[in-house]
GULO-588753 format. One line per 3 residues: for each residue x, y, z of N, C-alpha, C. Coordinates in nm, 4 decimals. Each point is the difference from the previous one (the first is absolute). Example, Ala and Ser with C-alpha at 12.3 -4.5 7.8 and 13.67 -1.06 7.14 Angstrom:
1.3190 -0.5690 0.7800 -0.0890 0.1190 0.0000 0.0900 0.1200 0.0000  -0.0350 0.1050 -0.0720 0.0820 0.1190 0.0060 -0.0770 0.1090 0.0730
END
This chain:
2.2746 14.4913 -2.4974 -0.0214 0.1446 0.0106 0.1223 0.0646 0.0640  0.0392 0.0948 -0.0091 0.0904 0.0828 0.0331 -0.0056 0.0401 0.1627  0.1248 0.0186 0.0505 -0.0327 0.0574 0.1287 -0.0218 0.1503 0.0277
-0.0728 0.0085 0.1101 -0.0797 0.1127 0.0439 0.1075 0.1003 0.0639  0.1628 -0.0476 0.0357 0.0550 0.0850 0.0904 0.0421 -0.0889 0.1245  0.0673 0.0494 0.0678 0.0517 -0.0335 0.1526 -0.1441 0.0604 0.1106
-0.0116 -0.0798 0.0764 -0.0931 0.0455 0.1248 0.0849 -0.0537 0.1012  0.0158 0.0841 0.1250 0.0151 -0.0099 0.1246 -0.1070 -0.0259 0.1032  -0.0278 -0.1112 0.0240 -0.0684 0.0273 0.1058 0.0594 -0.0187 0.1325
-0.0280 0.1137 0.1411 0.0767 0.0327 0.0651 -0.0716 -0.0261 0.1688  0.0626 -0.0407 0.0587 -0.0884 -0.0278 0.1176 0.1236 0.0243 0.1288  -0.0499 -0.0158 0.1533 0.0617 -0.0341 0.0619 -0.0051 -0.0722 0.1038
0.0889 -0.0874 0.0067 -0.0299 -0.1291 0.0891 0.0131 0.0373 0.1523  -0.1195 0.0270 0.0223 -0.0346 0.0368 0.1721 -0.1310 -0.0923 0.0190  0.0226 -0.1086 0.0517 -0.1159 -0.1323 -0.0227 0.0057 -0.0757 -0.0760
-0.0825 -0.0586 -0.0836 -0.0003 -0.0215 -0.1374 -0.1206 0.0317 -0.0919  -0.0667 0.0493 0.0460 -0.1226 -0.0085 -0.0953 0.0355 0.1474 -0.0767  0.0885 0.0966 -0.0263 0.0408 0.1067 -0.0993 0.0540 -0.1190 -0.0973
0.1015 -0.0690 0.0711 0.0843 -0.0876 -0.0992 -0.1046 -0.0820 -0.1322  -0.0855 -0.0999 0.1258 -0.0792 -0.1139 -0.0846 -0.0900 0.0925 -0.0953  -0.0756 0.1313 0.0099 -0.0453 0.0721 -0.0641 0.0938 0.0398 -0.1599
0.1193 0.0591 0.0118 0.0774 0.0071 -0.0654 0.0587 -0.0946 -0.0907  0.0041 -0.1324 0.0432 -0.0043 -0.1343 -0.0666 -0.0799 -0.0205 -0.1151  -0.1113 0.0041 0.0607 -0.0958 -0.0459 -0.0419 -0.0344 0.0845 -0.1641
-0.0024 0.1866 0.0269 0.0329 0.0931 -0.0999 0.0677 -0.0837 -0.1040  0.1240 0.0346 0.0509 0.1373 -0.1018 -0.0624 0.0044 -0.0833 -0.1048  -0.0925 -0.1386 0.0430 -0.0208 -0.1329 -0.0230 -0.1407 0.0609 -0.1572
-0.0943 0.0760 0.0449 -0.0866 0.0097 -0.0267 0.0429 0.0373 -0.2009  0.1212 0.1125 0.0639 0.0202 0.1285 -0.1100 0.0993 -0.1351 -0.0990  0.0681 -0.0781 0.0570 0.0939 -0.0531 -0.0562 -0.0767 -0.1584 -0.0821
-0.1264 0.0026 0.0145 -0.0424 -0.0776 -0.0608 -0.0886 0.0418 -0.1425  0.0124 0.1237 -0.0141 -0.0906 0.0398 -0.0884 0.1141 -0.0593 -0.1302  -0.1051 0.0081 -0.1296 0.0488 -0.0161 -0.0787 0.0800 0.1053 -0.0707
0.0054 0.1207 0.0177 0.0490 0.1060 -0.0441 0.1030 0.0327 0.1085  0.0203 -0.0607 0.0870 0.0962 -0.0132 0.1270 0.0749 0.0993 0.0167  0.0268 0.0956 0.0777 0.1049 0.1079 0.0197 0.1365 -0.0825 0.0814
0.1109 0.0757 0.0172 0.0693 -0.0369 0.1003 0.0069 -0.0058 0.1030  -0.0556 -0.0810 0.1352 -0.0294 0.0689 0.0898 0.1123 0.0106 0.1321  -0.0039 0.0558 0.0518 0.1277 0.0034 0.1068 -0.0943 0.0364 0.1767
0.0744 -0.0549 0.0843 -0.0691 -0.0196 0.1217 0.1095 0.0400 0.0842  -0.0557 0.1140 0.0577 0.1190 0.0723 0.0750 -0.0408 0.0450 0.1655  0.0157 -0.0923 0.1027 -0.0317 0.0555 0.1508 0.1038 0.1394 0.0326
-0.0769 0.0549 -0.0169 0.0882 0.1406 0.0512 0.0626 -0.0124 0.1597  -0.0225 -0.0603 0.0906 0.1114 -0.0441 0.1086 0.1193 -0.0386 -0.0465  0.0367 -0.0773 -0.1041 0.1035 -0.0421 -0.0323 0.0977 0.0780 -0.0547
-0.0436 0.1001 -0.0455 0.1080 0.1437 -0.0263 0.0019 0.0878 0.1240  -0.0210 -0.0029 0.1079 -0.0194 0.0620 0.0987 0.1808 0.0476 0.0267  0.0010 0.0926 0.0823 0.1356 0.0584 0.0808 -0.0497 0.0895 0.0777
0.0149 -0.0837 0.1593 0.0205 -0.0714 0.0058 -0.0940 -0.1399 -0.0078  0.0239 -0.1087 0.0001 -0.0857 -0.1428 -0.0098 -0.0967 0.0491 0.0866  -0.0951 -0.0770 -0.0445 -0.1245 0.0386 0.0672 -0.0523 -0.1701 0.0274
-0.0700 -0.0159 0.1104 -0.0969 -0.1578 0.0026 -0.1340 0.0077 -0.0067  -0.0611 -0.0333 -0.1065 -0.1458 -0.0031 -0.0143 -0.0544 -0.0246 0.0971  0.0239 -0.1469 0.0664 -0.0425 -0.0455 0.1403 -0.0044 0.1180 0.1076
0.1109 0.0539 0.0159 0.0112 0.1290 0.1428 -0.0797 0.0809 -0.0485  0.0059 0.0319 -0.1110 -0.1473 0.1229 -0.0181 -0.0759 -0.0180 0.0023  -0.0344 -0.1284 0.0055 -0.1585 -0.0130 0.0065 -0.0386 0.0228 0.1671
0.0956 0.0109 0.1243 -0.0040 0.0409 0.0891 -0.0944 0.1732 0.0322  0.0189 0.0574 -0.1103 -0.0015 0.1598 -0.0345 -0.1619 -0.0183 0.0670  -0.0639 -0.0455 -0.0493 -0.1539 -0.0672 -0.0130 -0.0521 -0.0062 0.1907
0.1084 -0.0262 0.0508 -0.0426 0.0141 0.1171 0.0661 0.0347 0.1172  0.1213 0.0722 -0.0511 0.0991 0.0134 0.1121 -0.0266 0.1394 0.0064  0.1253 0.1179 0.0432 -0.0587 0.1413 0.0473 -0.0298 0.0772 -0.1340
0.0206 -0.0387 -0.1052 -0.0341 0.0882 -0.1431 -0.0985 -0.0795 -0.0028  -0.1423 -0.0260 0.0673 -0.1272 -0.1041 -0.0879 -0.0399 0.1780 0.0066  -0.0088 0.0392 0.0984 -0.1169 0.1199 -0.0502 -0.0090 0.0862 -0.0951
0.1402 0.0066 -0.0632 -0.0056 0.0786 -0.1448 -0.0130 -0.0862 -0.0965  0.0314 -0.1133 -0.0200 -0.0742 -0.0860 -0.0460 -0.1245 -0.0204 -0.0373  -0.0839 0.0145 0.1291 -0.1162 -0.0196 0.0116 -0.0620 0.1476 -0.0629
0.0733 0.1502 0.0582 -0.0492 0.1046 -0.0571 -0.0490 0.0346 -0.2248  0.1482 -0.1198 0.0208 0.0433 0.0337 -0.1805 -0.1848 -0.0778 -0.0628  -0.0603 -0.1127 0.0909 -0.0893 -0.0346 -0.0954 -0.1113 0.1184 0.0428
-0.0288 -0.0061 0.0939 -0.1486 0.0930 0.0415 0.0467 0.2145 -0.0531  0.1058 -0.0131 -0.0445 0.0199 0.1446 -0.0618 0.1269 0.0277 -0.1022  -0.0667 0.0635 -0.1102 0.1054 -0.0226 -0.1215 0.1279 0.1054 0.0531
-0.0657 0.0939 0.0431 0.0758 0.1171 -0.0066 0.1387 -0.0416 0.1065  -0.0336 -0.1068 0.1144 0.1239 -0.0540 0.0228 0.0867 -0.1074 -0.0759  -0.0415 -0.0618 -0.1137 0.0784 -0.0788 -0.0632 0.0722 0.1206 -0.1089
-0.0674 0.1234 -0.0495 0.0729 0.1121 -0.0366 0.1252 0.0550 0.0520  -0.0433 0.0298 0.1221 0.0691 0.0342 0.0955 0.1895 -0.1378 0.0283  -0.0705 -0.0750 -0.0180 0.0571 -0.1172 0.0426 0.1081 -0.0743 -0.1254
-0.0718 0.0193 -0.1103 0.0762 0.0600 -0.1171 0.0976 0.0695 -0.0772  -0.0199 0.1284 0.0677 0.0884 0.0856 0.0094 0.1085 0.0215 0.0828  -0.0353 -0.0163 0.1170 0.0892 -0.0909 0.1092 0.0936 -0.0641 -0.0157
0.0080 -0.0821 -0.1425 0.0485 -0.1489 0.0283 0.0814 -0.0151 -0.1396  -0.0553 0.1147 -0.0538 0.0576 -0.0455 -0.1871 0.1364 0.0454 -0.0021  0.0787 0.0991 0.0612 0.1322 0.0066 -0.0208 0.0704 -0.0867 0.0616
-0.0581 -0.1000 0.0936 0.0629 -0.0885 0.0917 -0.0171 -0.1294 -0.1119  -0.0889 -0.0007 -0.0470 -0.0621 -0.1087 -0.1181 0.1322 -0.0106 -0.0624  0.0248 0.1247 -0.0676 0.0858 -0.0252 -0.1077 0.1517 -0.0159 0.0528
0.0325 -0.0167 0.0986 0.1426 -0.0348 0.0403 -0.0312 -0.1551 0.0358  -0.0847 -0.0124 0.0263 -0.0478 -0.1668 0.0368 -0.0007 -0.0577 -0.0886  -0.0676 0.0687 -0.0636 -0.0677 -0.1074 -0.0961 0.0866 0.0561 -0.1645
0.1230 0.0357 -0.0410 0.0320 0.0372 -0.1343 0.0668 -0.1319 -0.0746  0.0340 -0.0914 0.0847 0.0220 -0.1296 -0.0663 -0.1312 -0.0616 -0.1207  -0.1246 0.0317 0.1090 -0.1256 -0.0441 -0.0698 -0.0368 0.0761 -0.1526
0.0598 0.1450 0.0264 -0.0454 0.0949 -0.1367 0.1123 -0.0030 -0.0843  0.1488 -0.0477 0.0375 0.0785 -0.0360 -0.1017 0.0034 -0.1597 -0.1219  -0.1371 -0.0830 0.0863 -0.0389 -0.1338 -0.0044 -0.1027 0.0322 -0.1978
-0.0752 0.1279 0.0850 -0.0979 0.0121 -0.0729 0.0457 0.0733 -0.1517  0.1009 0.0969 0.0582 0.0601 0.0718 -0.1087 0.0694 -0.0649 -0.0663  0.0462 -0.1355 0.0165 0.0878 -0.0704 -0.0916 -0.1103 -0.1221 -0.0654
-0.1166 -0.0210 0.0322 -0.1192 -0.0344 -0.0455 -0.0269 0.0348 -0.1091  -0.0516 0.1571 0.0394 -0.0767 0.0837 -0.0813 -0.1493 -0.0944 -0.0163  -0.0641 -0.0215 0.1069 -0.1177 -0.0849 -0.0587 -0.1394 0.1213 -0.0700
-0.0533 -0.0711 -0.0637 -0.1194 0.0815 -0.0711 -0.1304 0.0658 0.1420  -0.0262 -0.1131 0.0712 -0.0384 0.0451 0.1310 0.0759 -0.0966 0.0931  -0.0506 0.0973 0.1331 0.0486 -0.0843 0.1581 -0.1583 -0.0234 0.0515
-0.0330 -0.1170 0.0105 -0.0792 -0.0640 0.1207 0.0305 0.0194 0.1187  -0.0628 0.0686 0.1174 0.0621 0.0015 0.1486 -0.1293 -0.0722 0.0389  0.0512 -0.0856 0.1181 -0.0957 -0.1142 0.0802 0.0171 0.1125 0.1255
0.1208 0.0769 0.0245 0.0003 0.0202 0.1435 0.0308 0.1695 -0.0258  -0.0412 0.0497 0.0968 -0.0136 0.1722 0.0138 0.1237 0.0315 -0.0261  0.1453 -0.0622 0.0491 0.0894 0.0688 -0.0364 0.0879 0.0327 -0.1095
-0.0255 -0.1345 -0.0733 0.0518 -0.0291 -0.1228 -0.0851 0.1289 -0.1061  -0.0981 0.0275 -0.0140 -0.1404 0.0848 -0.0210 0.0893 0.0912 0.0349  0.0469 0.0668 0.0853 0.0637 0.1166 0.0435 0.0975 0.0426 -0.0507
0.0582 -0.0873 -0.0354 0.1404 0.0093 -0.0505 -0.0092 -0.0054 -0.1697  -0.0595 -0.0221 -0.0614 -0.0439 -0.0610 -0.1288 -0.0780 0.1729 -0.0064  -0.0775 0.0366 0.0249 -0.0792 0.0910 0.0039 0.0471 0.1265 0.0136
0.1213 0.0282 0.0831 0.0809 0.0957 -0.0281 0.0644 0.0780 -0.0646  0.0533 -0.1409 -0.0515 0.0814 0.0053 -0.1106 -0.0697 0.0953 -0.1829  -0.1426 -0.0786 0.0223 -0.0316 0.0166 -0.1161 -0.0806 0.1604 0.0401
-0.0210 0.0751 0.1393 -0.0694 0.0871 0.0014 0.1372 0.1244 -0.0263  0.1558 -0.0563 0.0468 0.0924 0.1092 -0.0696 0.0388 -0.0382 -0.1333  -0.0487 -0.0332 -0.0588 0.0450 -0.0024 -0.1814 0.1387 -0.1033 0.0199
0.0060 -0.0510 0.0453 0.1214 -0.0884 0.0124 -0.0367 -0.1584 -0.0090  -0.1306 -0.0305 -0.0710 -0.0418 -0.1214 -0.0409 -0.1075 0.0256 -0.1030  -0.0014 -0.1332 -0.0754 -0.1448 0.0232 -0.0820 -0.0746 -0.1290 -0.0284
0.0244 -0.0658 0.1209 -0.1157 -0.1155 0.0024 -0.1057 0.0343 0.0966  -0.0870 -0.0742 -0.0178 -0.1188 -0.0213 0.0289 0.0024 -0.0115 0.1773  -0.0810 0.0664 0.0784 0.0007 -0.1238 0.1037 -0.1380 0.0148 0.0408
-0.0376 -0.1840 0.0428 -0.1199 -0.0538 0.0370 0.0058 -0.0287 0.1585  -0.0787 0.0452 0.0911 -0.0184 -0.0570 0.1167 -0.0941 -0.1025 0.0137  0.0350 -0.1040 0.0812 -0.0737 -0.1077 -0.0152 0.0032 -0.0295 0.1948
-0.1423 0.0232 0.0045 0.0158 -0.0338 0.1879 -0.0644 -0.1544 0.0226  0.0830 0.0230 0.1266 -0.0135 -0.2030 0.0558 -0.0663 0.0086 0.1341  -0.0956 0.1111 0.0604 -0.0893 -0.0186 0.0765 -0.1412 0.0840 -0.0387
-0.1360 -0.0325 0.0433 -0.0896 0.0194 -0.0299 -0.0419 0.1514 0.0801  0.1174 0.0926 -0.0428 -0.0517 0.1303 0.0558 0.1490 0.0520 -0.0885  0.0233 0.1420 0.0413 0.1176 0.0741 -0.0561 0.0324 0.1150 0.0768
0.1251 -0.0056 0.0390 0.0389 0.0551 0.1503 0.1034 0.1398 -0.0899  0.0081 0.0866 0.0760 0.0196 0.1724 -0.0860 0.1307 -0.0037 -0.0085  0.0987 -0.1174 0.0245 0.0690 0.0265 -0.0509 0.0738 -0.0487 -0.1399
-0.0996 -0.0568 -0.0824 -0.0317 -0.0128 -0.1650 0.0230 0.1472 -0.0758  0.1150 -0.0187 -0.0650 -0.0001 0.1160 -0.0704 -0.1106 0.0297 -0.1263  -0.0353 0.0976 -0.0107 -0.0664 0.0729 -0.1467 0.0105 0.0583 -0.1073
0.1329 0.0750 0.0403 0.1002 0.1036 -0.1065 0.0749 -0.1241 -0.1140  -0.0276 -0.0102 -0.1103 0.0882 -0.0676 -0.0982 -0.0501 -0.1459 0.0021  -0.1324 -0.0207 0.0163 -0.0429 -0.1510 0.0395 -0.1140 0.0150 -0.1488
0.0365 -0.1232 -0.0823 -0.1159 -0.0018 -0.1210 -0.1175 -0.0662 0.0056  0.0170 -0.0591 0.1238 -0.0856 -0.1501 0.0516 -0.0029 -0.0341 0.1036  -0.0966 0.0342 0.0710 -0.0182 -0.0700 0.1654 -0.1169 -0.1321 -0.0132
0.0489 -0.1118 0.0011 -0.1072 -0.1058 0.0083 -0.0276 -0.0538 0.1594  -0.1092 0.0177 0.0187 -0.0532 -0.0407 0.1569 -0.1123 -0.1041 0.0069  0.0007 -0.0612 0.1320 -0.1113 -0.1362 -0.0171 -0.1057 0.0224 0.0247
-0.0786 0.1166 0.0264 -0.1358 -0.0065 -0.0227 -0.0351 0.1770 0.0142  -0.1564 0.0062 -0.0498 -0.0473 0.1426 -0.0018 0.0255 0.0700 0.1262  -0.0001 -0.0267 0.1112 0.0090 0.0584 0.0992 0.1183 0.0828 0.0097
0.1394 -0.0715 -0.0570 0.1183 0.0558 -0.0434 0.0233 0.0791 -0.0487  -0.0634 -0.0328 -0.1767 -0.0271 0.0970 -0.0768 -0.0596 0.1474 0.0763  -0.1213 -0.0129 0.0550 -0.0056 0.1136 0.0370 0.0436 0.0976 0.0728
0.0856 -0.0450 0.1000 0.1271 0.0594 0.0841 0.0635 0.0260 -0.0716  0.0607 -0.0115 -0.1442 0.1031 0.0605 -0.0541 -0.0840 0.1101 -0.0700  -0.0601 -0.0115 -0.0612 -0.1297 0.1094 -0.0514 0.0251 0.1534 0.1082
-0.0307 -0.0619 0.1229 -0.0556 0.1203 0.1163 0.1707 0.0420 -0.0254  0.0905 -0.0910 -0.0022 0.1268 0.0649 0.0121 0.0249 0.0947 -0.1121  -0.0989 0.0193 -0.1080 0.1017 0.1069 -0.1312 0.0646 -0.0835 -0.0933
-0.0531 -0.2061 -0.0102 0.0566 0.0051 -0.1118 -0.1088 0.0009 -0.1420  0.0614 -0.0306 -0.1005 -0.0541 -0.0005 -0.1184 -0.1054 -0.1189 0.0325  -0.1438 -0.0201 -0.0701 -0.0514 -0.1159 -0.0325 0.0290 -0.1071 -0.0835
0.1106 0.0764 -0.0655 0.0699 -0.0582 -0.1575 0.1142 -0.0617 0.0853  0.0426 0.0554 0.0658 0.1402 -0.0625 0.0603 -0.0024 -0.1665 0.0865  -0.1772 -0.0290 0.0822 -0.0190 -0.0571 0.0881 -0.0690 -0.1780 -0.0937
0.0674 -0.1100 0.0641 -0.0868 -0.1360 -0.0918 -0.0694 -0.0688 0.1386  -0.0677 -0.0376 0.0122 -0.0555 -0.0882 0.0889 0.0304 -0.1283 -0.0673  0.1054 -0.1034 0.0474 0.0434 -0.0874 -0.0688 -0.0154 -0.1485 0.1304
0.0232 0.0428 0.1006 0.0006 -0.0697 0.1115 0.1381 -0.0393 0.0691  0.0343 -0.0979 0.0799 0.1783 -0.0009 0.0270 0.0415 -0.1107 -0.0225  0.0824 0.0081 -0.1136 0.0942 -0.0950 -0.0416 0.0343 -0.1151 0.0451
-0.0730 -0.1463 -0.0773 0.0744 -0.1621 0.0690 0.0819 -0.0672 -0.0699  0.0418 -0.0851 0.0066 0.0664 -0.0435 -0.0654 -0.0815 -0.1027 -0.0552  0.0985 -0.0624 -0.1659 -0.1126 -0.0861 -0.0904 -0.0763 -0.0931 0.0792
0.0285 -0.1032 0.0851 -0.0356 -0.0868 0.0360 -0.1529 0.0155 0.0624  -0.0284 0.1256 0.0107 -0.1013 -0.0152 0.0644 -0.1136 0.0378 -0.1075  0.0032 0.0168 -0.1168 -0.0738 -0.0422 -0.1444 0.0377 -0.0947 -0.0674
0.0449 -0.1320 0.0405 -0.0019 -0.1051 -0.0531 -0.0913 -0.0815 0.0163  -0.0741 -0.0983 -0.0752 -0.0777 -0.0859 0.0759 0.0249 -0.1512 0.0071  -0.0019 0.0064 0.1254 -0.0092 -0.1396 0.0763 -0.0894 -0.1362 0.0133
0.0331 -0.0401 0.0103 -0.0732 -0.1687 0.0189 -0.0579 0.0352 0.1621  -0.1099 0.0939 0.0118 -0.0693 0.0307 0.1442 0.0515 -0.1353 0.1272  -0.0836 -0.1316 -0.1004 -0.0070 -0.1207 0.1153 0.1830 -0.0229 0.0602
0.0416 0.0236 -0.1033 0.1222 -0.1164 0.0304 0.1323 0.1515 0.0552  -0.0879 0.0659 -0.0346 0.0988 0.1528 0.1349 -0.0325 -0.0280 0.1432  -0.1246 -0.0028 0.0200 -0.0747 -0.0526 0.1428 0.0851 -0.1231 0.0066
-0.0226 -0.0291 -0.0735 0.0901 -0.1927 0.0992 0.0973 0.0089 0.0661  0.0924 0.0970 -0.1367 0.1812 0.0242 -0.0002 -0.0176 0.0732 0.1548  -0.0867 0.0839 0.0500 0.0213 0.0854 0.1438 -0.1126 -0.0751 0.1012
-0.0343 -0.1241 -0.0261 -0.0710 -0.0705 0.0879 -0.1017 0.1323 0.0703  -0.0739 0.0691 -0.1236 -0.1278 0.0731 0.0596 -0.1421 -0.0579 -0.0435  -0.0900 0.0358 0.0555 -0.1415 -0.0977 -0.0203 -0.0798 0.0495 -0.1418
-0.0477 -0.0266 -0.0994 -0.0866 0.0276 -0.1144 -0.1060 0.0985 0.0533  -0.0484 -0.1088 0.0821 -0.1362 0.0632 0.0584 -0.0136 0.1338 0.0802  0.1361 0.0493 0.0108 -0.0290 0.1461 0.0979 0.0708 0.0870 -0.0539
0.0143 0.1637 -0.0095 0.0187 0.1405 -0.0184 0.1770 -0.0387 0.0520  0.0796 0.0419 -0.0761 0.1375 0.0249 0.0141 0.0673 0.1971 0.0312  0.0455 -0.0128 0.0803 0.0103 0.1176 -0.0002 0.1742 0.0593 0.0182
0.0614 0.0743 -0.0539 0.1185 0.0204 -0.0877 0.0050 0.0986 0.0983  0.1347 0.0619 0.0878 0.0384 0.0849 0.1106 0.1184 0.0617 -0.0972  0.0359 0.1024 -0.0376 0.1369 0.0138 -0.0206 0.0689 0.1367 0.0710
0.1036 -0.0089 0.0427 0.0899 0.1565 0.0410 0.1283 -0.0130 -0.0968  0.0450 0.1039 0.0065 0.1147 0.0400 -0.0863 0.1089 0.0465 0.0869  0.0391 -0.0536 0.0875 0.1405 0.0323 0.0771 0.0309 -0.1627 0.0904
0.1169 0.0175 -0.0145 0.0820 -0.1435 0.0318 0.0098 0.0249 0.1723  -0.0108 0.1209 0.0139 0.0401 0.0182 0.1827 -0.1237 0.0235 0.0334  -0.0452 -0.0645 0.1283 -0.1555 0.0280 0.0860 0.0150 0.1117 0.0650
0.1084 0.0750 0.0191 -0.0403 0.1710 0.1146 -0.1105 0.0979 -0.0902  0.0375 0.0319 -0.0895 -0.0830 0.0915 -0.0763 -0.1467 -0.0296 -0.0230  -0.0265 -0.1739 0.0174 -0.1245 -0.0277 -0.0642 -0.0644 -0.0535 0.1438
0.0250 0.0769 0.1295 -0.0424 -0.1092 0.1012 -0.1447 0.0157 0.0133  -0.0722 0.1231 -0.0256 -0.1327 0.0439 0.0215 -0.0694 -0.0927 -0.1368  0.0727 -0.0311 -0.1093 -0.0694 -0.0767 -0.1111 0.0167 -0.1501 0.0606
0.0626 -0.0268 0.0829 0.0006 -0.1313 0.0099 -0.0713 -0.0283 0.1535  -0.0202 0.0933 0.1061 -0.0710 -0.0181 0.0514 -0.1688 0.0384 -0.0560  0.0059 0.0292 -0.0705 -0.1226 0.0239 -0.0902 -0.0683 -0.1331 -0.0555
0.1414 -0.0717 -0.0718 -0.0781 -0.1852 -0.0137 -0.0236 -0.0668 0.0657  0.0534 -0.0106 0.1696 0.0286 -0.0843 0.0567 -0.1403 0.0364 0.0556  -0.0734 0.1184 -0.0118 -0.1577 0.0378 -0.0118 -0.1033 -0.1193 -0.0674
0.0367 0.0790 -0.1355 -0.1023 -0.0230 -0.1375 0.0290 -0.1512 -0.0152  0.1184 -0.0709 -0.0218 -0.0283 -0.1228 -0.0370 -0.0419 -0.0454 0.0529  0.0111 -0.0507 0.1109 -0.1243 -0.0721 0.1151 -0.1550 0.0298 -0.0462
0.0002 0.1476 -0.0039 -0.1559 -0.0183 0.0052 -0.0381 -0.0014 -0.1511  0.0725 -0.0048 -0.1232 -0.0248 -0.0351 -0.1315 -0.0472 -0.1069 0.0030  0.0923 -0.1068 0.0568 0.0139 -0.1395 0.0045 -0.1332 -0.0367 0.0655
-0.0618 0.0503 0.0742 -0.1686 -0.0341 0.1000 -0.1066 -0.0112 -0.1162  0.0552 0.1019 -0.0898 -0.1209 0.0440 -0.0898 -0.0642 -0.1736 -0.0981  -0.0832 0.0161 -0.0238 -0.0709 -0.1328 -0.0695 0.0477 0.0011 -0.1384
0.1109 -0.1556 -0.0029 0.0974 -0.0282 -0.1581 0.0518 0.1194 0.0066
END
């Protein structure tokens, strides 16, 4: 079959779980049989100046957490915050939109708000004509997700969906799709002989922890959070 076009999918590596999300897209789109081209672009990496995924993920809890924290509990500051930020965007970030313009992909996938921002701009001043899809990698959606020039917001569950609803978007625009893994975790396995390979017991409940950032400052309240729950998971009967 013929190909579908170039796709970008666009993320940015602040942790990893935008990235492994973005992968996974990636891996997913590039296996079809009608296969597009796909291209995988961390928008940090066009940065000026360099930017470290790792140090931003500091943002999360150092003296900017509270706008942070404002952008999820109110849209009108990720608006605000938006606007703020987009002429600064585009001196930062024009490596990334000269990436795309020499692309020309049919759509851009964004894993991460900023890539979404930048992608979204573009196409809301007539100065693009692809597609762009937002694709979020936590189980909520924080205001500063753009709306203007977006054909597709896919989110992981109704609760999501309906926050974008209250926000003014389309019902047509919104998928409840869930958040993006990578293949491996729809493959199937030989159950017994996985348990062996990790010396875990048949007979009892396995239970799977995951975070998405390589540095512990940002996630210390999630990890004092396990050092909770697993203990008392582990009490529970099998």
């Amino acid at each position: 079959m013929p190909s579908t076009g170039t796709i970008a999918v666009a993320y940015a590596g602040i942790g990893s779980g935008h990235r492994t999300c973005a992968e996974g897209i990636a891996a997913e789109l590039a296996g079809r049989d009608d296969a597009p081209r796909v291209e995988l672009l961390d928008i940090l990496d066009y940065a000026k100046p360099q930017l470290s995924g790792n140090r931003l993920t500091s943002t999360f809890t150092g003296p900017t957490a509270g706008i942070y924290d404002a952008m999820w509990g109110s849209p009108a500051w990720g608006s605000l915050s938006r606007a703020v930020s987009g002429p600064l965007y585009d001196l930062m970030f024009a490596g990334f939109m000269r990436a795309l313009d020499e692309l020309q992909p049919k759509v851009v996938v964004c894993t991460h708000a900023a890539a979404a921002v930048m992608a979204s701009r573009a196409k809301v001043r007539g100065r693009a004509t692809w597609d762009v899809v937002n694709v979020t990698t936590d189980f909520g959606v924080h205001g500063y997700w753009p709306r203007d020039g977006v054909s597709l917001f896919c989110v992981a569950d109704e609760i999501s969906a309906e926050v974008l609803l209250q926000r003014g978007f389309e019902e047509s625009t919104i998928a409840v799709t869930g958040i993006p893994v990578r293949r491996q975790f729809a493959v199937e396995y030989d159950k017994a002989a996985s348990l062996d390979h990790f010396g875990l017991q048949p007979d009892k409940r396995t239970v799977l922890a995951l975070a998405g950032a390589s540095l512990p400052g940002p996630y210390k309240r999630f990890k004092e959070s396990l050092a909770v729950a697993l203990p008392a998971i582990a009490s529970l009967p099998n």
